[in-house]
Backbone and ligand atoms as CSV (ligand in chain L), in Angstrom:
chain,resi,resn,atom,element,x,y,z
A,1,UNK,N,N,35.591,3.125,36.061
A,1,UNK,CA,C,34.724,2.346,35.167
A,1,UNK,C,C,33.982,3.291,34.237
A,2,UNK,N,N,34.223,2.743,32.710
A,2,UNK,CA,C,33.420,3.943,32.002
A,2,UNK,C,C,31.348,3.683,32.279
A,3,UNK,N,N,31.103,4.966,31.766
A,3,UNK,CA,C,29.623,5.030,31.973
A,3,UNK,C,C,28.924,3.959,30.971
A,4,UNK,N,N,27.828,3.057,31.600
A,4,UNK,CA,C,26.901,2.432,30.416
A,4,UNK,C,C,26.790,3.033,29.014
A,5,UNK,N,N,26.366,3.071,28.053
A,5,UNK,CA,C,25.976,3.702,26.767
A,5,UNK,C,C,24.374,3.485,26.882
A,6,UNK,N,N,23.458,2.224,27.952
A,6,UNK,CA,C,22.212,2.321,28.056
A,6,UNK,C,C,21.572,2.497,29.459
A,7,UNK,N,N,22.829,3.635,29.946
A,7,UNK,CA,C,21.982,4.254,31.543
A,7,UNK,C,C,20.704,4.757,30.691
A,8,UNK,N,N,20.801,5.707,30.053
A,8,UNK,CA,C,19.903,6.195,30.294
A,8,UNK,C,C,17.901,5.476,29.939
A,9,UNK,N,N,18.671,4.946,28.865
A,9,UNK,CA,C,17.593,3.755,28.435
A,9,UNK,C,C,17.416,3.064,30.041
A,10,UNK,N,N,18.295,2.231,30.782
A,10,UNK,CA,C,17.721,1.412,31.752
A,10,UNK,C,C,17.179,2.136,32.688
A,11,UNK,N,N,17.669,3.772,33.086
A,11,UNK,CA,C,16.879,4.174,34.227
A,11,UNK,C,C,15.154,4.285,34.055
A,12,UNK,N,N,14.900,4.097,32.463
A,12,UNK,CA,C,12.953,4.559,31.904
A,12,UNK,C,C,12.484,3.468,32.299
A,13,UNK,N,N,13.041,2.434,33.203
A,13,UNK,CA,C,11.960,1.124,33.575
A,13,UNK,C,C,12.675,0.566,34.550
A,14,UNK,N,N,11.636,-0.077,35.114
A,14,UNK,CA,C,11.907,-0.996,36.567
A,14,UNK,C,C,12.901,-1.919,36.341
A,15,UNK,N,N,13.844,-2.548,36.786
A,15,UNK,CA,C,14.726,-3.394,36.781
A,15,UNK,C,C,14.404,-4.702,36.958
A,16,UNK,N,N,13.216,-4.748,35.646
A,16,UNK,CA,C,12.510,-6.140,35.881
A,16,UNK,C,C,12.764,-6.725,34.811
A,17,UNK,N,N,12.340,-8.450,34.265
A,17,UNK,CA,C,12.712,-8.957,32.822
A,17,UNK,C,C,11.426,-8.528,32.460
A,18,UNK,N,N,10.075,-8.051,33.015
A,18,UNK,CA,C,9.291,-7.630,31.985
A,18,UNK,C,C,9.670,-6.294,31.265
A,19,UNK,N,N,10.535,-5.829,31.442
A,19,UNK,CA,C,11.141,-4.340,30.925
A,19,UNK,C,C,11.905,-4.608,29.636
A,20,UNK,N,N,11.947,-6.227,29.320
A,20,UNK,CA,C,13.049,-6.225,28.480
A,20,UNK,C,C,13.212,-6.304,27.070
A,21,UNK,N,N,11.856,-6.341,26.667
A,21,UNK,CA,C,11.324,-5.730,25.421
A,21,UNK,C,C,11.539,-4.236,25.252
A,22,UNK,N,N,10.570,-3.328,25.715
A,22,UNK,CA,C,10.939,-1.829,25.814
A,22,UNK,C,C,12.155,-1.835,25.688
A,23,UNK,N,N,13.207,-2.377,26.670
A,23,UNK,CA,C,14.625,-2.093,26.834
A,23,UNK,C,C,15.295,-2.191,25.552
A,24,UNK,N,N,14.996,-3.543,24.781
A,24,UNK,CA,C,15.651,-3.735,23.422
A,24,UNK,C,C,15.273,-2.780,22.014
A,25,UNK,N,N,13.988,-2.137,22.429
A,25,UNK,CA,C,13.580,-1.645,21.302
A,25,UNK,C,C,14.735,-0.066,21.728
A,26,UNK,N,N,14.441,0.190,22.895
A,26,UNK,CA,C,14.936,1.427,23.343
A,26,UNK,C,C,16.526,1.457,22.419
A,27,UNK,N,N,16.918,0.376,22.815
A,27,UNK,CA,C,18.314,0.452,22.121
A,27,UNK,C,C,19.035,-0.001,20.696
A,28,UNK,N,N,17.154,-0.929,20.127
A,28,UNK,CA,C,17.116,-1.061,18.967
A,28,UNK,C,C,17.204,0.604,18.225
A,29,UNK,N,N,16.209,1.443,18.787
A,29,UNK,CA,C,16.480,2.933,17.981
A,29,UNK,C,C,17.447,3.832,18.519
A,30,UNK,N,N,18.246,3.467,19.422
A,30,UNK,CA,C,19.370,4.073,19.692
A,30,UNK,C,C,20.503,3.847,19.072
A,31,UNK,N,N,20.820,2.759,18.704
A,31,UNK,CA,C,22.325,2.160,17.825
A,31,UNK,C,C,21.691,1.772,16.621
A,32,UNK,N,N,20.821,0.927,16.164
A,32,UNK,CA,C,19.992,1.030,14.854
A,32,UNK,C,C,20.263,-0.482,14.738
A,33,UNK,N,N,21.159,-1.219,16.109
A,33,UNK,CA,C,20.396,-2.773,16.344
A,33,UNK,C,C,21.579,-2.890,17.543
A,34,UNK,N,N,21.291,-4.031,17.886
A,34,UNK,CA,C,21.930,-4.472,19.646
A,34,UNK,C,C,22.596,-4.982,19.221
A,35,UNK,N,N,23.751,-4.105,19.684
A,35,UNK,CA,C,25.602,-4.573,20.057
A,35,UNK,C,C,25.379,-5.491,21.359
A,36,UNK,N,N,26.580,-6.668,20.735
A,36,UNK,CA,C,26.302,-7.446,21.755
A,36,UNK,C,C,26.749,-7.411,23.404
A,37,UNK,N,N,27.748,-6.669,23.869
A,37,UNK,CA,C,27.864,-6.363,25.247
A,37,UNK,C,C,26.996,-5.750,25.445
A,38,UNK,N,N,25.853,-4.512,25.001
A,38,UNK,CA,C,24.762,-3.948,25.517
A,38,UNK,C,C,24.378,-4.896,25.775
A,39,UNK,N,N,23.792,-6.193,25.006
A,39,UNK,CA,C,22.727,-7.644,25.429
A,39,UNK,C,C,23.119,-7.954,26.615
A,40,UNK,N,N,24.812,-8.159,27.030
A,40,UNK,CA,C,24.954,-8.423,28.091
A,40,UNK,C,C,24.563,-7.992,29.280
A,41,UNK,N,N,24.614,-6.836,29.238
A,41,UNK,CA,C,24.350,-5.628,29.949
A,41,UNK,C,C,22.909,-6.012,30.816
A,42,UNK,N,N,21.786,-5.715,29.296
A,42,UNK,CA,C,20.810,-5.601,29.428
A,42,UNK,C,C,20.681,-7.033,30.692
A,43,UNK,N,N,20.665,-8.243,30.381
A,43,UNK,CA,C,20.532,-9.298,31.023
A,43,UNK,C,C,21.203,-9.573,32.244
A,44,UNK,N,N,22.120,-8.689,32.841
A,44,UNK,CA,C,22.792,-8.643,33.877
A,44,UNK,C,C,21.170,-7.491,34.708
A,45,UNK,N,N,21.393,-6.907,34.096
A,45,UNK,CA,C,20.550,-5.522,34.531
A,45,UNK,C,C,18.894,-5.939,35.277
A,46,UNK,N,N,18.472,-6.755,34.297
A,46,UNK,CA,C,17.083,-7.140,34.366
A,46,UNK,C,C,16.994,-8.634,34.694
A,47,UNK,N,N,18.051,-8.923,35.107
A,47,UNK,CA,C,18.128,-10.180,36.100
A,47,UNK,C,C,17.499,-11.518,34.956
A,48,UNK,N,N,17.215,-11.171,33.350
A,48,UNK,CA,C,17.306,-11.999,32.774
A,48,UNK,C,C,18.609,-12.983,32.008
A,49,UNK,N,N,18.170,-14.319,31.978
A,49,UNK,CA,C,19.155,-15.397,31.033
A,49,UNK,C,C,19.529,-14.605,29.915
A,50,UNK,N,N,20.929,-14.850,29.341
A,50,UNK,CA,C,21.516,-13.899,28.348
A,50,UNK,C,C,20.975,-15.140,26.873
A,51,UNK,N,N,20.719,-16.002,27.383
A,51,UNK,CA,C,20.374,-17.066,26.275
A,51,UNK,C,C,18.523,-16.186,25.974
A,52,UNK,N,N,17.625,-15.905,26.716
A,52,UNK,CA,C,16.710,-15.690,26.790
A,52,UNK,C,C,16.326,-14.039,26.124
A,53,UNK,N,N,17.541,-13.081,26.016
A,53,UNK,CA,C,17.204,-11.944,25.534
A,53,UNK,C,C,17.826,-12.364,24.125
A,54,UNK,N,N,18.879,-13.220,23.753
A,54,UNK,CA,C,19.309,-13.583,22.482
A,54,UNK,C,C,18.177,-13.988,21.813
A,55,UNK,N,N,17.518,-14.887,22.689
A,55,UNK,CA,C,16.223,-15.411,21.725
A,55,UNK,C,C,15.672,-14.015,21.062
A,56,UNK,N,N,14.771,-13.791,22.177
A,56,UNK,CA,C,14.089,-12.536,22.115
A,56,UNK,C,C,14.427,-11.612,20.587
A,57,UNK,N,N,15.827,-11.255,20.729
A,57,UNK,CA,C,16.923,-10.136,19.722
A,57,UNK,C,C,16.346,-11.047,18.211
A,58,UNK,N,N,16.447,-11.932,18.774
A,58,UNK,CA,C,16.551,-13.090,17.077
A,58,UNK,C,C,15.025,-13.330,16.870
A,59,UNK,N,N,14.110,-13.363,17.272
A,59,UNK,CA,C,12.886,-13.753,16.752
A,59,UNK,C,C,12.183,-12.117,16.694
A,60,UNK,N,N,12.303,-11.070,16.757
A,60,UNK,CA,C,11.291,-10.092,16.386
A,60,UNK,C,C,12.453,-9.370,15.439
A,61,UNK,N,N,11.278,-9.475,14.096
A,61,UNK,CA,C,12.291,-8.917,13.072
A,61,UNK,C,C,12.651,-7.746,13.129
A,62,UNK,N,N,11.651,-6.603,13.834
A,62,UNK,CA,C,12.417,-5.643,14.572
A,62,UNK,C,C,13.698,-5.348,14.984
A,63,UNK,N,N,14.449,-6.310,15.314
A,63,UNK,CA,C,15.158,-5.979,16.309
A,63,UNK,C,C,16.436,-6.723,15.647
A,64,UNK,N,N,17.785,-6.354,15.289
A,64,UNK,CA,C,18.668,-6.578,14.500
A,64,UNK,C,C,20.021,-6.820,15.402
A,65,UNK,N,N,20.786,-7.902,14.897
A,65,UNK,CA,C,22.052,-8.087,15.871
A,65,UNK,C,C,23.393,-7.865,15.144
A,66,UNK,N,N,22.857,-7.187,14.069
A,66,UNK,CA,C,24.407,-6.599,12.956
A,66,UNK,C,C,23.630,-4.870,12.719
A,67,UNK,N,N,24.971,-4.249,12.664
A,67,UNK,CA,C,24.326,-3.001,12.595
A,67,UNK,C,C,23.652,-2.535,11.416
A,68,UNK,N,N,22.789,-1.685,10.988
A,68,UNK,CA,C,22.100,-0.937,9.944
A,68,UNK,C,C,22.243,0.345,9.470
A,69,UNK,N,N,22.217,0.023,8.531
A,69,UNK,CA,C,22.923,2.024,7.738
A,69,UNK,C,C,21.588,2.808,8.468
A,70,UNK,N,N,22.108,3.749,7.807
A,70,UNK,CA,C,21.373,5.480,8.461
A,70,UNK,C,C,20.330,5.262,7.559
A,71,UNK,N,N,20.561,5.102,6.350
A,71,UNK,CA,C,19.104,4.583,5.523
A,71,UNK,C,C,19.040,3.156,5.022
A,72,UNK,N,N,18.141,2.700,6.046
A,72,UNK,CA,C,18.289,1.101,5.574
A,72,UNK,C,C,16.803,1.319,4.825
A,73,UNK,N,N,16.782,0.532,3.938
A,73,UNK,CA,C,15.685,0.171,3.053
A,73,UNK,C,C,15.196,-1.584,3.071
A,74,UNK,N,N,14.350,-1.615,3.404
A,74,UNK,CA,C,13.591,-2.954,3.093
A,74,UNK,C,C,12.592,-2.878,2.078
A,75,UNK,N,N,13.000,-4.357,1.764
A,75,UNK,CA,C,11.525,-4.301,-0.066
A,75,UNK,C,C,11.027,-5.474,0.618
A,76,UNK,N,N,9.334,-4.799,0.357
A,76,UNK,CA,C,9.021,-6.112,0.756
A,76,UNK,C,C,8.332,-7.248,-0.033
A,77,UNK,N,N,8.676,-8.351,0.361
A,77,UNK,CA,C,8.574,-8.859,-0.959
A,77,UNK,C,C,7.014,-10.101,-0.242
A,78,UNK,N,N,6.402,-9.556,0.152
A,78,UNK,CA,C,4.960,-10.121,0.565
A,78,UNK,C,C,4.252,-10.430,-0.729
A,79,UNK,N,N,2.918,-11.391,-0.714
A,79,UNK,CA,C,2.525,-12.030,-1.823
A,79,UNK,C,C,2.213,-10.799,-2.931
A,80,UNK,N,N,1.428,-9.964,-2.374
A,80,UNK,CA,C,0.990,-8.680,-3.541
A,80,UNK,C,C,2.423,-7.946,-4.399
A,81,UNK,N,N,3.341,-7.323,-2.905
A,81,UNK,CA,C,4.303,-7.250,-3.495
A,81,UNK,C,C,5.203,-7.693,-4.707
A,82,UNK,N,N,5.071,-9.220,-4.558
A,82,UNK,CA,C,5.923,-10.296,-4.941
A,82,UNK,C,C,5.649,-9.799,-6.774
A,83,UNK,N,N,3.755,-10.323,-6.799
A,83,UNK,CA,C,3.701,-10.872,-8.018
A,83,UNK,C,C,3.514,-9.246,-8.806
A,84,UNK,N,N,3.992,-8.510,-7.956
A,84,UNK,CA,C,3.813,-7.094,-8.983
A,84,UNK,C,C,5.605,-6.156,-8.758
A,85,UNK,N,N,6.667,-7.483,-8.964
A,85,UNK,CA,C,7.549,-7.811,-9.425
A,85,UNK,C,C,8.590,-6.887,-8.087
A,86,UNK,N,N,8.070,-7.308,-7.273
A,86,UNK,CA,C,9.450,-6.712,-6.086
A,86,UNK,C,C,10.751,-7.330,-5.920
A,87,UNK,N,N,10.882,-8.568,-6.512
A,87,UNK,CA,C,11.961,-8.986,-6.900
A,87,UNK,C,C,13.195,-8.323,-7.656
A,88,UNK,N,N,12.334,-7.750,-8.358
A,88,UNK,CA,C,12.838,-7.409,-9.830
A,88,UNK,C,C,13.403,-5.920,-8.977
A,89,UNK,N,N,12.793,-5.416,-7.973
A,89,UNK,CA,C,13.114,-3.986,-7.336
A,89,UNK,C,C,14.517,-4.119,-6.733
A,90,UNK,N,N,14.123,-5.552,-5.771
A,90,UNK,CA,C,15.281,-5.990,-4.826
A,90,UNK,C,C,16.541,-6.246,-5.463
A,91,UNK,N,N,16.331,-6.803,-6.563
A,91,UNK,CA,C,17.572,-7.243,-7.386
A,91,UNK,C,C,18.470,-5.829,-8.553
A,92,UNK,N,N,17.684,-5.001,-8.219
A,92,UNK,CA,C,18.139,-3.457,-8.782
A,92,UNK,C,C,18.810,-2.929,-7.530
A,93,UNK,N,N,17.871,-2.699,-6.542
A,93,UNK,CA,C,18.503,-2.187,-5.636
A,93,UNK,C,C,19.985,-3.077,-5.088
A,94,UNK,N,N,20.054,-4.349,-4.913
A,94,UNK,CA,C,21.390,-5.159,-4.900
A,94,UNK,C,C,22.599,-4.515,-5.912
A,95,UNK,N,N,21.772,-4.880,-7.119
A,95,UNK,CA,C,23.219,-4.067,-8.065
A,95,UNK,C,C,24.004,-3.014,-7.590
A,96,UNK,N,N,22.910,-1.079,-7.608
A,96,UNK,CA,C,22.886,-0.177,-7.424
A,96,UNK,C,C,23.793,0.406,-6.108
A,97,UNK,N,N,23.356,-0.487,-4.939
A,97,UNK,CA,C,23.663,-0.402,-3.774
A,97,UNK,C,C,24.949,-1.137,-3.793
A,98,UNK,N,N,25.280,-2.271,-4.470
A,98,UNK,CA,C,26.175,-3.176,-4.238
A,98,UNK,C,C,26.608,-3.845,-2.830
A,99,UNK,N,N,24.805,-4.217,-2.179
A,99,UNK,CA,C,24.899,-4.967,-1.429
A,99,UNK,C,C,24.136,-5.973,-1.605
A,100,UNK,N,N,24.539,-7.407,-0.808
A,100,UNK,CA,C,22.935,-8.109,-0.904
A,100,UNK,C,C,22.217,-8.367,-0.426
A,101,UNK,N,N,21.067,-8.843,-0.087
A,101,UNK,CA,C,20.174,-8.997,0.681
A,101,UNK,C,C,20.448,-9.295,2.324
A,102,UNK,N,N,20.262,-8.099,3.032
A,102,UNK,CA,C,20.785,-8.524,4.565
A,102,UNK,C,C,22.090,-8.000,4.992
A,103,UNK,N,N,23.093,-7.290,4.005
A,103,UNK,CA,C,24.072,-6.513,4.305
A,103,UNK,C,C,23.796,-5.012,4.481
A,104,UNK,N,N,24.919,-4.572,4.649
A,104,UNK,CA,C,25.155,-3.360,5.678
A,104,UNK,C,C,26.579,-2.604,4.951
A,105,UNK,N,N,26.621,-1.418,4.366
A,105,UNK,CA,C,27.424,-0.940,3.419
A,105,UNK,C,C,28.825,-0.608,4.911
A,106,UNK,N,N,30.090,-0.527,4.361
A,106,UNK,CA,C,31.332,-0.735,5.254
A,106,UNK,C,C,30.621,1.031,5.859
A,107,UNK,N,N,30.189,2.109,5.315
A,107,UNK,CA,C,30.386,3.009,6.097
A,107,UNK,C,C,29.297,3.389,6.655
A,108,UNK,N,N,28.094,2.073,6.763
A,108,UNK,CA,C,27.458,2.267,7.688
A,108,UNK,C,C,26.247,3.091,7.084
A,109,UNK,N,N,26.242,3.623,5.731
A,109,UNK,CA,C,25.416,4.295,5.116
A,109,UNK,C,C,23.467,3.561,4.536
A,110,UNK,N,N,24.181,2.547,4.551
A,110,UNK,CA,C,22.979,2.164,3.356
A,110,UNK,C,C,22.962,0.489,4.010
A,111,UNK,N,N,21.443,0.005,4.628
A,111,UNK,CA,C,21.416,-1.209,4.544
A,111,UNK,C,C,20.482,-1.932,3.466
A,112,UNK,N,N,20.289,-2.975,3.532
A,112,UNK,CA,C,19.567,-3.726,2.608
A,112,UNK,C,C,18.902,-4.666,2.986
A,113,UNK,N,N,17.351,-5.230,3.160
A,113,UNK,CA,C,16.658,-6.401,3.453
A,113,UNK,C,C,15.642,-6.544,2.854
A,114,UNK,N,N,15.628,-7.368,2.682
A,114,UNK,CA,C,13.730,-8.084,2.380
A,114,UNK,C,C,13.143,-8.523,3.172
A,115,UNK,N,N,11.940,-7.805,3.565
A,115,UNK,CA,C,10.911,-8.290,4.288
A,115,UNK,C,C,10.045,-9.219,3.624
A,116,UNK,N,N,8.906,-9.367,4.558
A,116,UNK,CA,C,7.322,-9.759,4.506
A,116,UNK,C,C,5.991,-8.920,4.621
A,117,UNK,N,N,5.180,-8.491,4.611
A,117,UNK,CA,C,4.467,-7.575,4.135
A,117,UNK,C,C,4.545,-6.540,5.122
A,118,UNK,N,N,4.502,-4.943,4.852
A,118,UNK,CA,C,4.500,-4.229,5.666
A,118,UNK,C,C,3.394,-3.507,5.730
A,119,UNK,N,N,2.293,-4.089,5.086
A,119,UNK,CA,C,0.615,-3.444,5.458
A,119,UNK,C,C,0.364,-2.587,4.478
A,120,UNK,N,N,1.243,-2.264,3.343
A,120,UNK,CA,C,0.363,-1.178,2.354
A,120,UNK,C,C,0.292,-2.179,0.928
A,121,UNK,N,N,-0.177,-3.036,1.188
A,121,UNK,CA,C,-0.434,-3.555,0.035
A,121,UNK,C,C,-0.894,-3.135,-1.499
A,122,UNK,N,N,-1.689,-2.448,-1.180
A,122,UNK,CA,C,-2.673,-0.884,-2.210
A,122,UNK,C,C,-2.119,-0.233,-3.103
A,123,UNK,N,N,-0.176,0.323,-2.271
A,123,UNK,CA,C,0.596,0.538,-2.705
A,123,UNK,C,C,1.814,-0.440,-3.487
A,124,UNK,N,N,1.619,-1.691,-3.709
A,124,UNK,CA,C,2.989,-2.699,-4.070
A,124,UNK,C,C,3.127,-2.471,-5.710
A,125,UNK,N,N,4.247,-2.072,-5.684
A,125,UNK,CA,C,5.483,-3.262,-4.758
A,125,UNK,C,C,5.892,-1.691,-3.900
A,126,UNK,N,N,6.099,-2.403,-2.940
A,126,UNK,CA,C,6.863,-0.931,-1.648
A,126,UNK,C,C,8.006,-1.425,-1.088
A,127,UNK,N,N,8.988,-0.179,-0.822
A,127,UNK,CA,C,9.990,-0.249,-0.126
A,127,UNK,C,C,9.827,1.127,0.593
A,128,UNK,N,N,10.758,0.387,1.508
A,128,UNK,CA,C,10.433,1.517,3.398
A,128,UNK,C,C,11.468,1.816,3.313
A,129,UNK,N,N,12.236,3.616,3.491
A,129,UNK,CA,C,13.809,3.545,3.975
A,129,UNK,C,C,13.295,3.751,4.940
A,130,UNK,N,N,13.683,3.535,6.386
A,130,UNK,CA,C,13.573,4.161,7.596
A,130,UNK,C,C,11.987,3.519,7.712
A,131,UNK,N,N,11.441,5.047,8.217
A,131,UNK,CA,C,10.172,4.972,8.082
A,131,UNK,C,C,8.975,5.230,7.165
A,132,UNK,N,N,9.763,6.238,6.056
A,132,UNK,CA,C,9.032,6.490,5.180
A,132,UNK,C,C,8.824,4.634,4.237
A,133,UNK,N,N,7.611,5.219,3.745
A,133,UNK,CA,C,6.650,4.244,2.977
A,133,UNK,C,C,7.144,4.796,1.454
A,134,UNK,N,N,7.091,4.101,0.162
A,134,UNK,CA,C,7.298,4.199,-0.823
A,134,UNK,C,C,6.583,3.268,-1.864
A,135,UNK,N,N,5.823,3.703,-2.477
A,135,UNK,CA,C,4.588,3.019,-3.127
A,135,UNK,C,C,5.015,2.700,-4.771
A,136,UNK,N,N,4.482,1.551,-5.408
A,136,UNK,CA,C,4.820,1.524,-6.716
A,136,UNK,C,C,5.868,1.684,-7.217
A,137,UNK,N,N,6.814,1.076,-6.330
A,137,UNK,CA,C,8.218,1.320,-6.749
A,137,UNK,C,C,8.822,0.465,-8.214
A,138,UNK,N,N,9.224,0.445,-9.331
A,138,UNK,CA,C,9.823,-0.397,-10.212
A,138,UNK,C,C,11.156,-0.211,-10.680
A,139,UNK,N,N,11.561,-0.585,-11.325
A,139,UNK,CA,C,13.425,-1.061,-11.321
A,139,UNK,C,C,13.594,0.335,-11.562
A,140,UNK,N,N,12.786,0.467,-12.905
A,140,UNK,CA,C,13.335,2.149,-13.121
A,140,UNK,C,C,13.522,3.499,-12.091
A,141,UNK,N,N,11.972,3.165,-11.402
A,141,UNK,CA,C,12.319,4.268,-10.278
A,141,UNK,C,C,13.244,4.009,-9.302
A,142,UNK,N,N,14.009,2.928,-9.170
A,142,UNK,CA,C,14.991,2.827,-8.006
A,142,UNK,C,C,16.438,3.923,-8.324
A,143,UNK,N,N,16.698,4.059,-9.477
A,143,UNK,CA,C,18.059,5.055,-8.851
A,143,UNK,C,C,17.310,6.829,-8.623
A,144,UNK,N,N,16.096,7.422,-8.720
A,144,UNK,CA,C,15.238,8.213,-8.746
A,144,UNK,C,C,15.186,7.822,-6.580
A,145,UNK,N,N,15.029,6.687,-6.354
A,145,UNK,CA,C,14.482,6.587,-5.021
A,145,UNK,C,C,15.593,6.823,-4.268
A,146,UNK,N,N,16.858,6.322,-5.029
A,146,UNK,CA,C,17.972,6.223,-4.062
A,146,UNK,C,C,19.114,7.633,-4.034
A,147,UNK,N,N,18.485,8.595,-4.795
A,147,UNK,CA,C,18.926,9.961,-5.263
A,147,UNK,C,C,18.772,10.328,-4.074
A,148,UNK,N,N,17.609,10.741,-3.549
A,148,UNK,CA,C,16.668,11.106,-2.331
A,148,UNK,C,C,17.493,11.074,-1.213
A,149,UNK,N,N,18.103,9.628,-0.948
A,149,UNK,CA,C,18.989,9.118,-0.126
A,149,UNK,C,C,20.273,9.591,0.360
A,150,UNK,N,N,21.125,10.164,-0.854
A,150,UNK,CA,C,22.467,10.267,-1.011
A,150,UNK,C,C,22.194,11.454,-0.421
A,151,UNK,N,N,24.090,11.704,0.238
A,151,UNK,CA,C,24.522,12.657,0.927
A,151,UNK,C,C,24.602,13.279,0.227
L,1,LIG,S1,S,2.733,-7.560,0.388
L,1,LIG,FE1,FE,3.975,-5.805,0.306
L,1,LIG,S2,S,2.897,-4.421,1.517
L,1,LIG,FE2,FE,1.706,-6.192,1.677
Protein backbone atom coordinates (compact mmCIF):
# COMPACT_ATOMS: atom_id res chain seq x y z
CA UNK A 1 0.00 0.00 0.00
CA UNK A 2 1.49 3.32 -1.02
CA UNK A 3 2.24 5.91 1.86
CA UNK A 4 -0.59 8.73 2.68
CA UNK A 5 0.61 12.14 1.04
CA UNK A 6 -1.10 13.59 4.61
CA UNK A 7 0.79 11.24 7.22
CA UNK A 8 2.55 13.66 8.07
CA UNK A 9 -0.08 16.44 8.40
CA UNK A 10 -2.41 13.74 10.34
CA UNK A 11 0.26 12.60 12.80
CA UNK A 12 0.30 16.96 14.21
CA UNK A 13 -3.21 16.17 15.83
CA UNK A 14 -5.34 13.85 17.71
CA UNK A 15 -7.48 11.69 15.59
CA UNK A 16 -10.40 13.67 16.46
CA UNK A 17 -13.18 15.67 14.08
CA UNK A 18 -12.16 18.63 16.17
CA UNK A 19 -8.72 18.39 14.31
CA UNK A 20 -10.42 18.85 11.14
CA UNK A 21 -10.07 22.31 10.43
CA UNK A 22 -6.22 22.49 11.24
CA UNK A 23 -6.16 19.27 9.15
CA UNK A 24 -7.70 21.06 6.01
CA UNK A 25 -5.79 24.13 6.29
CA UNK A 26 -2.62 21.88 6.84
CA UNK A 27 -3.29 20.50 3.45
CA UNK A 28 -4.89 23.57 2.15
CA UNK A 29 -0.96 24.95 2.24
CA UNK A 30 0.42 21.83 1.29
CA UNK A 31 -1.22 21.16 -2.28
CA UNK A 32 -2.54 24.86 -2.58
CA UNK A 33 -6.30 23.27 -2.15
CA UNK A 34 -7.87 19.69 -1.22
CA UNK A 35 -7.65 16.95 -3.69
CA UNK A 36 -10.45 15.06 -3.28
CA UNK A 37 -9.25 11.47 -2.06
CA UNK A 38 -7.11 13.45 0.60
CA UNK A 39 -10.98 14.66 1.81
CA UNK A 40 -11.56 11.15 1.86
CA UNK A 41 -8.84 10.32 3.73
CA UNK A 42 -9.12 13.05 6.03
CA UNK A 43 -12.83 11.83 7.04
CA UNK A 44 -11.99 8.24 7.29
CA UNK A 45 -9.08 9.40 9.61
CA UNK A 46 -11.00 11.73 11.97
CA UNK A 47 -13.94 9.57 12.14
CA UNK A 48 -15.81 12.50 10.42
CA UNK A 49 -19.03 12.39 7.66
CA UNK A 50 -17.32 12.92 4.22
CA UNK A 51 -20.57 15.05 3.48
CA UNK A 52 -19.52 17.17 6.65
CA UNK A 53 -15.74 17.99 5.70
CA UNK A 54 -17.18 18.79 2.00
CA UNK A 55 -19.27 21.29 3.67
CA UNK A 56 -16.60 22.57 5.71
CA UNK A 57 -13.95 22.63 2.18
CA UNK A 58 -16.92 24.68 0.50
CA UNK A 59 -17.90 27.31 2.97
CA UNK A 60 -14.39 28.85 4.16
CA UNK A 61 -13.12 30.73 1.30
CA UNK A 62 -9.85 29.71 2.42
CA UNK A 63 -9.95 26.58 1.51
CA UNK A 64 -10.24 25.58 -2.35
CA UNK A 65 -11.45 22.23 -4.06
CA UNK A 66 -9.75 22.94 -7.65
CA UNK A 67 -6.17 23.46 -7.59
CA UNK A 68 -4.30 27.04 -7.55
CA UNK A 69 -1.27 28.31 -9.42
CA UNK A 70 2.03 28.98 -7.55
CA UNK A 71 0.95 32.63 -7.87
CA UNK A 72 -2.59 32.94 -7.47
CA UNK A 73 -3.74 36.49 -7.26
CA UNK A 74 -7.04 37.67 -5.89
CA UNK A 75 -8.55 41.33 -6.53
CA UNK A 76 -10.58 42.27 -4.24
CA UNK A 77 -13.35 43.69 -5.23
CA UNK A 78 -14.93 44.87 -1.62
CA UNK A 79 -17.04 48.16 -1.51
CA UNK A 80 -13.83 50.65 -1.28
CA UNK A 81 -12.11 48.50 -3.62
CA UNK A 82 -15.00 48.34 -6.00
CA UNK A 83 -15.76 52.08 -6.42
CA UNK A 84 -11.98 52.94 -6.89
CA UNK A 85 -12.37 50.76 -10.02
CA UNK A 86 -11.12 47.07 -9.14
CA UNK A 87 -13.16 45.89 -11.71
CA UNK A 88 -11.50 47.59 -14.20
CA UNK A 89 -8.08 45.73 -12.52
CA UNK A 90 -9.89 42.31 -12.60
CA UNK A 91 -10.93 42.64 -16.09
CA UNK A 92 -7.10 43.52 -17.19
CA UNK A 93 -5.82 41.00 -15.28
CA UNK A 94 -8.53 38.38 -17.15
CA UNK A 95 -7.27 39.60 -20.54
CA UNK A 96 -3.43 39.55 -19.60
CA UNK A 97 -3.59 36.30 -17.77
CA UNK A 98 -6.13 34.83 -20.14
CA UNK A 99 -8.04 33.47 -17.45
CA UNK A 100 -11.34 34.20 -15.85
CA UNK A 101 -12.47 34.79 -12.80
CA UNK A 102 -11.96 31.50 -10.65
CA UNK A 103 -9.67 29.64 -13.13
CA UNK A 104 -6.44 28.07 -12.82
CA UNK A 105 -3.82 28.40 -15.84
CA UNK A 106 -3.28 24.45 -17.52
CA UNK A 107 0.37 24.66 -16.01
CA UNK A 108 -0.63 25.36 -12.82
CA UNK A 109 1.21 28.75 -12.87
CA UNK A 110 -1.12 31.56 -12.36
CA UNK A 111 -4.62 31.51 -10.64
CA UNK A 112 -7.28 34.04 -10.71
CA UNK A 113 -10.20 35.18 -8.17
CA UNK A 114 -12.13 37.83 -6.81
CA UNK A 115 -12.59 38.25 -3.46
CA UNK A 116 -14.37 40.38 -0.74
CA UNK A 117 -12.44 42.67 1.29
CA UNK A 118 -9.11 41.69 2.51
CA UNK A 119 -8.67 44.45 5.32
CA UNK A 120 -6.43 47.07 3.60
CA UNK A 121 -8.86 49.20 2.50
CA UNK A 122 -6.39 52.51 2.86
CA UNK A 123 -4.68 50.80 0.19
CA UNK A 124 -7.69 50.06 -2.72
CA UNK A 125 -8.03 48.89 -5.07
CA UNK A 126 -5.60 45.78 -3.88
CA UNK A 127 -4.65 42.61 -5.15
CA UNK A 128 -2.86 39.78 -3.03
CA UNK A 129 -0.55 37.23 -5.02
CA UNK A 130 0.03 34.71 -2.40
CA UNK A 131 0.54 36.64 0.51
CA UNK A 132 1.96 39.65 -0.46
CA UNK A 133 -0.48 42.75 -0.30
CA UNK A 134 -0.45 45.16 -3.31
CA UNK A 135 -1.86 48.61 -2.90
CA UNK A 136 -3.32 51.06 -5.55
CA UNK A 137 -3.22 48.83 -8.12
CA UNK A 138 -4.78 50.26 -11.73
CA UNK A 139 -5.12 48.67 -15.19
CA UNK A 140 -1.93 50.26 -16.10
CA UNK A 141 0.08 48.92 -13.32
CA UNK A 142 -1.12 45.38 -13.90
CA UNK A 143 1.37 44.11 -16.60
CA UNK A 144 4.27 46.07 -14.21
CA UNK A 145 2.57 43.69 -11.29
CA UNK A 146 2.51 40.65 -13.28
CA UNK A 147 6.32 41.12 -14.53
CA UNK A 148 7.25 40.48 -10.83
CA UNK A 149 5.47 37.19 -11.23
CA UNK A 150 6.92 35.62 -14.33
CA UNK A 151 9.48 32.94 -14.41
S1 LIG B 1 -12.57 46.62 0.10
FE1 LIG B 1 -10.71 45.95 -0.76
S2 LIG B 1 -9.43 45.84 0.94
FE2 LIG B 1 -11.30 46.41 1.81
Amino acid sequence: MSESPIMDILAKYPPEPEAVISVLQDIQEKFRYLPRDVLTEVSRELNVPLSRVLSLATFYKAFSLKPKGRNAFHVCLGTACHVRGAQLVLEKLERELGLASGETSADLNYSLDAVRCVGCCGLAPVVMVGEEVHGKITQTKVPGLLKKYQK
